[in-house]
DRENTORKOL-3810 file (N, C-alpha, C; in nm, 4 decimals):
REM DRENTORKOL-3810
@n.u->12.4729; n.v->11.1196; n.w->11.5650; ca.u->12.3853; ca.v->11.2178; ca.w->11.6275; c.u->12.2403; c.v->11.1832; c.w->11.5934
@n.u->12.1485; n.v->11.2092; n.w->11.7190; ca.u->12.0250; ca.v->11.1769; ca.w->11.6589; c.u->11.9442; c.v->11.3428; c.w->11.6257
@n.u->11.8810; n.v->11.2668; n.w->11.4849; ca.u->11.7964; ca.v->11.3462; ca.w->11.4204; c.u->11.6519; c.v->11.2897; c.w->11.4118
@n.u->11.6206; n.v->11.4240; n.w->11.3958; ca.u->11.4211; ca.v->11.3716; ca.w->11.3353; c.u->11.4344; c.v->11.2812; c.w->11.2557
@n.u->11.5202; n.v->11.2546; n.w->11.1654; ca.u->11.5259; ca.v->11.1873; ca.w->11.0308; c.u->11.4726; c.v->11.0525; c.w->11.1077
@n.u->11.6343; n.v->11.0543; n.w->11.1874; ca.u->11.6402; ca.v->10.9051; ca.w->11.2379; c.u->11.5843; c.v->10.8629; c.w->11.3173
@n.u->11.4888; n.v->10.9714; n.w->11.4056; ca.u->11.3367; ca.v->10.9125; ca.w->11.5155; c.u->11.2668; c.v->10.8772; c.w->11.4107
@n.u->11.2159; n.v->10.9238; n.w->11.3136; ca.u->11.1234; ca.v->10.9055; ca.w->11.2154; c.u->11.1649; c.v->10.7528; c.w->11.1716
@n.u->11.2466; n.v->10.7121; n.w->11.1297; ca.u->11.3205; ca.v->10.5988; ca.w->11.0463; c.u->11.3166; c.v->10.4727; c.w->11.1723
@n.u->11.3210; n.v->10.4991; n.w->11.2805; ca.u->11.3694; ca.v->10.4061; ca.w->11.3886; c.u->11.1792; c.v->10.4161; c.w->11.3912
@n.u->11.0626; n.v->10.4986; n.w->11.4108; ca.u->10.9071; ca.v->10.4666; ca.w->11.4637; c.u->10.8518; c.v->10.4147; c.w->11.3178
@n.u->10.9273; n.v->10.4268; n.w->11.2074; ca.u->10.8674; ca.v->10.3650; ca.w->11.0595; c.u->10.8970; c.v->10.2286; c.w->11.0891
@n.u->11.0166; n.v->10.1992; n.w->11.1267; ca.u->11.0753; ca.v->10.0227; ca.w->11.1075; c.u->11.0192; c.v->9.9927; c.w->11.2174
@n.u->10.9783; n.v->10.0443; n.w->11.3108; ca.u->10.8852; ca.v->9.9957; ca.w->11.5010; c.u->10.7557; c.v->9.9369; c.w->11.4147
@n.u->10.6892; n.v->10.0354; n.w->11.3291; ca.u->10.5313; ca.v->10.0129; ca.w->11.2777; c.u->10.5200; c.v->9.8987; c.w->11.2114
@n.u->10.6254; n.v->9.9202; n.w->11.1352; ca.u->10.6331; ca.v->9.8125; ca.w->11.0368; c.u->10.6554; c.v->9.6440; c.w->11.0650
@n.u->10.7296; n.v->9.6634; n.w->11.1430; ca.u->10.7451; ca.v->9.5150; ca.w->11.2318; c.u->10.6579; c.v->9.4832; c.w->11.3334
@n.u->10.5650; n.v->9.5776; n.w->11.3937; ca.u->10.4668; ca.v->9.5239; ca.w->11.4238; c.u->10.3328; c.v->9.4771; c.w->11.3498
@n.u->10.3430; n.v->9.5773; n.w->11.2264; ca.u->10.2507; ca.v->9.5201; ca.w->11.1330; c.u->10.2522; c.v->9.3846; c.w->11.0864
@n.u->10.3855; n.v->9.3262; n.w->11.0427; ca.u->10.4392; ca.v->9.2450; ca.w->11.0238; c.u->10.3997; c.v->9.0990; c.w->11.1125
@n.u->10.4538; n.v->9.1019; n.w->11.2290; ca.u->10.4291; ca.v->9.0337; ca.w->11.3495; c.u->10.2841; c.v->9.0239; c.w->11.3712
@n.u->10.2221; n.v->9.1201; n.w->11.3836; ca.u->10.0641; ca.v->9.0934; ca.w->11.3733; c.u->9.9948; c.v->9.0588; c.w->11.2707
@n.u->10.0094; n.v->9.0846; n.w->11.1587; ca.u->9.9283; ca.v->8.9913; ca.w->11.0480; c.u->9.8803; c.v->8.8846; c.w->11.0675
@n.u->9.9862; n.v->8.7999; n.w->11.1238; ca.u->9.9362; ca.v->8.6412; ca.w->11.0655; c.u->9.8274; c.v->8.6058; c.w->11.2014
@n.u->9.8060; n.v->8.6382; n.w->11.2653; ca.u->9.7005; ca.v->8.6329; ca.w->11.3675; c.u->9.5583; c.v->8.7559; c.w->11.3225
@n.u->9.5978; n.v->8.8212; n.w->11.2763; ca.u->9.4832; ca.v->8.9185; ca.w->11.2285; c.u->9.3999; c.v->8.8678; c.w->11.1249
@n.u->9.4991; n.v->8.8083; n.w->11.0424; ca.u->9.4355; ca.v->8.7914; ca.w->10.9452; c.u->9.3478; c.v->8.6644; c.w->10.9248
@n.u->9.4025; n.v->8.5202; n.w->10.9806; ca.u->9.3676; ca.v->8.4177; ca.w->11.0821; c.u->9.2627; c.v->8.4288; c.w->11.1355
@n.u->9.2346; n.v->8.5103; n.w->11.2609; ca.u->9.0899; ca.v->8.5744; ca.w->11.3235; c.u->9.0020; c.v->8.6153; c.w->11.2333
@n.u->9.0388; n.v->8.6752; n.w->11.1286; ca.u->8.9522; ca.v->8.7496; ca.w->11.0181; c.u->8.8859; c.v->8.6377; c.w->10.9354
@n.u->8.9514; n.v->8.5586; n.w->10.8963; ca.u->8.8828; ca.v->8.4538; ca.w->10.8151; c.u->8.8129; c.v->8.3451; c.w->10.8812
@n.u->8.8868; n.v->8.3132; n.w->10.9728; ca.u->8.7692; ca.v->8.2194; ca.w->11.0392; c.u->8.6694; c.v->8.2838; c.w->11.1360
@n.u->8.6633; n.v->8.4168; n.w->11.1471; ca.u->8.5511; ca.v->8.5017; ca.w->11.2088; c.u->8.4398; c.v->8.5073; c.w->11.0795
@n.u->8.4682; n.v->8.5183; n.w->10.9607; ca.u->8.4182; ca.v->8.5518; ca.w->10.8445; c.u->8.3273; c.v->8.4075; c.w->10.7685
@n.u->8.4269; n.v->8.2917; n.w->10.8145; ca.u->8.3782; ca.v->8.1398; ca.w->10.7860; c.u->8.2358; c.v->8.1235; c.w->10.8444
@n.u->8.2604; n.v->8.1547; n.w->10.9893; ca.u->8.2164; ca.v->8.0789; ca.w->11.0722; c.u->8.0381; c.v->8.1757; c.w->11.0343
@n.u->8.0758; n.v->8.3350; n.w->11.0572; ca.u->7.9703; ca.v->8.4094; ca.w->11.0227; c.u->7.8772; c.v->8.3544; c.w->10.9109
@n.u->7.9395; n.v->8.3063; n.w->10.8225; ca.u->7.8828; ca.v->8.2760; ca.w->10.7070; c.u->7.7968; c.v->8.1091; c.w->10.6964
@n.u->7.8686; n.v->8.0934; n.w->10.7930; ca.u->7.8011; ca.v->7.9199; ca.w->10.8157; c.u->7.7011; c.v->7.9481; c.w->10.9233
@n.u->7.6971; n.v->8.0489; n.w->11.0312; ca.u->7.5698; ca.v->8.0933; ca.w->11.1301; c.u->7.4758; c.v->8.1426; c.w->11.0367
@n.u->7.4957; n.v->8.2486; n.w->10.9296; ca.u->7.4018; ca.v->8.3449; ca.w->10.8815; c.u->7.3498; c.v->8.2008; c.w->10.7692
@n.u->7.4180; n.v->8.1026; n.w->10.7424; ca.u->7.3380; ca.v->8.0055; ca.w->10.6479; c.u->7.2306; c.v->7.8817; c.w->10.7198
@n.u->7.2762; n.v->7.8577; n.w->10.8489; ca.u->7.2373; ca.v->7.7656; ca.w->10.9449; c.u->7.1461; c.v->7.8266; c.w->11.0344
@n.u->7.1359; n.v->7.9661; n.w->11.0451; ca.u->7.0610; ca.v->8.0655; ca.w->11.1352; c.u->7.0763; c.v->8.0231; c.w->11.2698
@n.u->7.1801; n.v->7.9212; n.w->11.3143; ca.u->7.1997; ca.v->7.9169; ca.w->11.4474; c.u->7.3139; c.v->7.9898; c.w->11.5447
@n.u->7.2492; n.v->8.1170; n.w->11.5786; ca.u->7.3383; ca.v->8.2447; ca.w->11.6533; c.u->7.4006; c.v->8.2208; c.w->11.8079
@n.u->7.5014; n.v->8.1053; n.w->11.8241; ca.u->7.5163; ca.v->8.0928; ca.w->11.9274; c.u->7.7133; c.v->8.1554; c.w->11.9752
@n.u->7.6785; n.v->8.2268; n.w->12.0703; ca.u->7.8670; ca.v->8.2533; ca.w->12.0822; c.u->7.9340; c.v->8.2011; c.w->12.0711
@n.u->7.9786; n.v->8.0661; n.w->12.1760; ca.u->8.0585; ca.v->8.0294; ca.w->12.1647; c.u->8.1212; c.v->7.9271; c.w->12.0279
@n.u->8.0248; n.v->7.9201; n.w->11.8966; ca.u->8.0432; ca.v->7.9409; ca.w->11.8203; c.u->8.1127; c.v->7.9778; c.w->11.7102
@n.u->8.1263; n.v->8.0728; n.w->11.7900; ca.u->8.2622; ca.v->8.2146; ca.w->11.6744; c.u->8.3577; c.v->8.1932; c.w->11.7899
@n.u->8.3431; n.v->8.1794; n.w->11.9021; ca.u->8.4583; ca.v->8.2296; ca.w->11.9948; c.u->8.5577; c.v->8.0787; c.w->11.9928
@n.u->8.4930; n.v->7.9855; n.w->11.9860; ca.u->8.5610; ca.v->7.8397; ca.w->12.0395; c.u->8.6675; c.v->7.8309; c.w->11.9052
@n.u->8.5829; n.v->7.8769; n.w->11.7428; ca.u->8.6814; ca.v->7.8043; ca.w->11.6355; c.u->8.8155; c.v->7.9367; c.w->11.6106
@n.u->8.7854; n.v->8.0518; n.w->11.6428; ca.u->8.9058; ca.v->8.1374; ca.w->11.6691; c.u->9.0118; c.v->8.0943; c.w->11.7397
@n.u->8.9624; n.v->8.0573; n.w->11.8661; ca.u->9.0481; ca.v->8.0726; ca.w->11.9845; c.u->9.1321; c.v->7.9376; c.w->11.9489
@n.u->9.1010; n.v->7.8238; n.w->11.8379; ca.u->9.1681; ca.v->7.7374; ca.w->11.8264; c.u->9.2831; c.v->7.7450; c.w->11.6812
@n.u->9.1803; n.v->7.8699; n.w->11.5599; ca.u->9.2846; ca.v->7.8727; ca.w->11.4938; c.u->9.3973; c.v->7.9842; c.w->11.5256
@n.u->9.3568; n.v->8.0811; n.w->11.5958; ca.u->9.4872; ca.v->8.1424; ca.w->11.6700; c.u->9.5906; c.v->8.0786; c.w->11.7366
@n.u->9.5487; n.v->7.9472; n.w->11.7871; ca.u->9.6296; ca.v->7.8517; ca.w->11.8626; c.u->9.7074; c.v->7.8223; c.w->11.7490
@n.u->9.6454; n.v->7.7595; n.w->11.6552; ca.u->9.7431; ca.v->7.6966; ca.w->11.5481; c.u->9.8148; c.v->7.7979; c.w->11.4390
@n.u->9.7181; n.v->7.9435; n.w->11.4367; ca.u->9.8657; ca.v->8.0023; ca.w->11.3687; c.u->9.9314; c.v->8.0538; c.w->11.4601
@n.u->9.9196; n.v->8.0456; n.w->11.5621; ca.u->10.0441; ca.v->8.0775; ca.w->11.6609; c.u->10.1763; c.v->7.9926; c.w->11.6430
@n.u->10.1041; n.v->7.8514; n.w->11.6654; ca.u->10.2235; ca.v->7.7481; ca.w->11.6866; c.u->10.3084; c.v->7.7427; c.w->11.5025
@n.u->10.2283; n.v->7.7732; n.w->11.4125; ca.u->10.3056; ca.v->7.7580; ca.w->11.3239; c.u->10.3715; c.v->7.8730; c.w->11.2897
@n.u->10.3318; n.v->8.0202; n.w->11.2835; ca.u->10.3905; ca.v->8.1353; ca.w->11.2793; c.u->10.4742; c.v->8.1580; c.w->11.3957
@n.u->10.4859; n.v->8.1075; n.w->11.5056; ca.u->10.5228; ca.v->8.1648; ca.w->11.6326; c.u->10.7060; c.v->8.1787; c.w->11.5841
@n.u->10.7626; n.v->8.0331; n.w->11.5544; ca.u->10.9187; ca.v->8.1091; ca.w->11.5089; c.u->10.9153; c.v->8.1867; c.w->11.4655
@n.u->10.9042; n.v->8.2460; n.w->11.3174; ca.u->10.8915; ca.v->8.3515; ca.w->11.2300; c.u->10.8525; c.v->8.4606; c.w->11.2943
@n.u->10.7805; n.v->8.4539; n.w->11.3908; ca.u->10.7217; ca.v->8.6537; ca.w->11.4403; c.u->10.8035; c.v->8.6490; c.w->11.5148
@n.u->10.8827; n.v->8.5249; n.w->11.6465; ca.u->10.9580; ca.v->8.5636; ca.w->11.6882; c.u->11.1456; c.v->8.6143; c.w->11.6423
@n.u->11.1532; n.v->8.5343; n.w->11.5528; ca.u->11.2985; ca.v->8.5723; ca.w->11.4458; c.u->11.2237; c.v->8.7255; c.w->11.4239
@n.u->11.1734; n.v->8.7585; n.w->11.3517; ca.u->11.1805; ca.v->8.8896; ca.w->11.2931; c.u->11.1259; c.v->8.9978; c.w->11.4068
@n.u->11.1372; n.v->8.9582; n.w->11.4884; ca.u->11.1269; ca.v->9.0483; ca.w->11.6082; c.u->11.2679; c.v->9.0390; c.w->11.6752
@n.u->11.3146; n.v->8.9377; n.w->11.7000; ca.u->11.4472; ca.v->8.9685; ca.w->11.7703; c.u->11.5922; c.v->8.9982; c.w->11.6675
@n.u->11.5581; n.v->8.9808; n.w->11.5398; ca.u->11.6088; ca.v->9.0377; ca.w->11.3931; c.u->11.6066; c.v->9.2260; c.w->11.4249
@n.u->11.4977; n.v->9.2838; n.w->11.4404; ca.u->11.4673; ca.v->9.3969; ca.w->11.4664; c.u->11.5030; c.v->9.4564; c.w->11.5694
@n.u->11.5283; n.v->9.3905; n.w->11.7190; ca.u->11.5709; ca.v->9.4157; ca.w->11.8337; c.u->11.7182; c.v->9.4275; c.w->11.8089
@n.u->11.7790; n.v->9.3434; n.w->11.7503; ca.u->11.9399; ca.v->9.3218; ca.w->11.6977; c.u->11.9841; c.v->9.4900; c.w->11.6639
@n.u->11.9064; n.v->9.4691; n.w->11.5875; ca.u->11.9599; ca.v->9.5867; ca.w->11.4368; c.u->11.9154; c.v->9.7242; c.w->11.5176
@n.u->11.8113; n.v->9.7282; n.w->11.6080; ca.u->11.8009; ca.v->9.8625; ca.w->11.6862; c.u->11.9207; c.v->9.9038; c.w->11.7926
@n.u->11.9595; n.v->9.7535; n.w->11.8920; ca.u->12.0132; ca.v->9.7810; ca.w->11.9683; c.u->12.1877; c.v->9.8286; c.w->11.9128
@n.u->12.2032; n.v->9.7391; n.w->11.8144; ca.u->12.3116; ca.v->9.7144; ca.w->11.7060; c.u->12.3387; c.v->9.9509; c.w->11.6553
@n.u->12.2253; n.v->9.9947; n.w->11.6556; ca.u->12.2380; ca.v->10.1030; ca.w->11.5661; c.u->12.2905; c.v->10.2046; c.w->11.7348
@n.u->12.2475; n.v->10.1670; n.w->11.8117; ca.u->12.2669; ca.v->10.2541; ca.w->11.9525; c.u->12.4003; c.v->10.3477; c.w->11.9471
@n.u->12.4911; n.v->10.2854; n.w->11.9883; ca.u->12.6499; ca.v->10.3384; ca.w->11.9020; c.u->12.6537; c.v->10.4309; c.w->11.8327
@n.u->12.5474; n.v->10.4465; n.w->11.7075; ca.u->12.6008; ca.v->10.4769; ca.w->11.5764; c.u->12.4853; c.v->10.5961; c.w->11.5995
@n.u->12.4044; n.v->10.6292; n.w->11.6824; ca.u->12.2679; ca.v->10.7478; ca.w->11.6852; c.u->12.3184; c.v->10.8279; c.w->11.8157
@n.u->12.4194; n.v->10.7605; n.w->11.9246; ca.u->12.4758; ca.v->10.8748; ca.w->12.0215; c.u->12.5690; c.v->10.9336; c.w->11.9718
@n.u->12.6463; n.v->10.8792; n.w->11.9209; ca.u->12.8072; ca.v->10.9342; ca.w->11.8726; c.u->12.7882; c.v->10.9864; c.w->11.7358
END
């Protein structure tokens, strides 16, 4: 039977695996947004594409290297939700 408990428990493990899944790109963007800032604000040369070109390439690369891993623990999570279906009607 479904309960609050178990909406609550099923939108905690939703958050959480997206937190999860999104990190390694957040955090990625964050540091080389933070690099790059720090090498403009030392060089004083304020140009966009700048910040935009060395992101857009290390997102590329933690994509390609994180990309199994966010995808396993996403379809890990899809498993175990669809897996619980059964067990939250009956």
């Amino acid at each position: 039977m479904m309960t609050s408990q178990s909406v609550l428990s099923i939108g905690q493990q939703a958050l959480e695996v997206a937190l999860l899944i999104s990190a390694p790109m957040l955090l990625t963007a964050l540091v080389v947004g933070l690099v790059v800032s720090v090498l403009q604000a030392a060089t004083q040369i304020n140009e966009m594409t700048l910040s935009f070109i060395p992101k857009l390439v290390a997102m590329f690369v933690a994509l390609v290297i994180t990309g199994p891993w966010m995808l396993a623990t996403f379809v890990d999570y899809m498993q175990r939700l669809l897996a619980g279906i059964p067990g939250t009607i009956g």
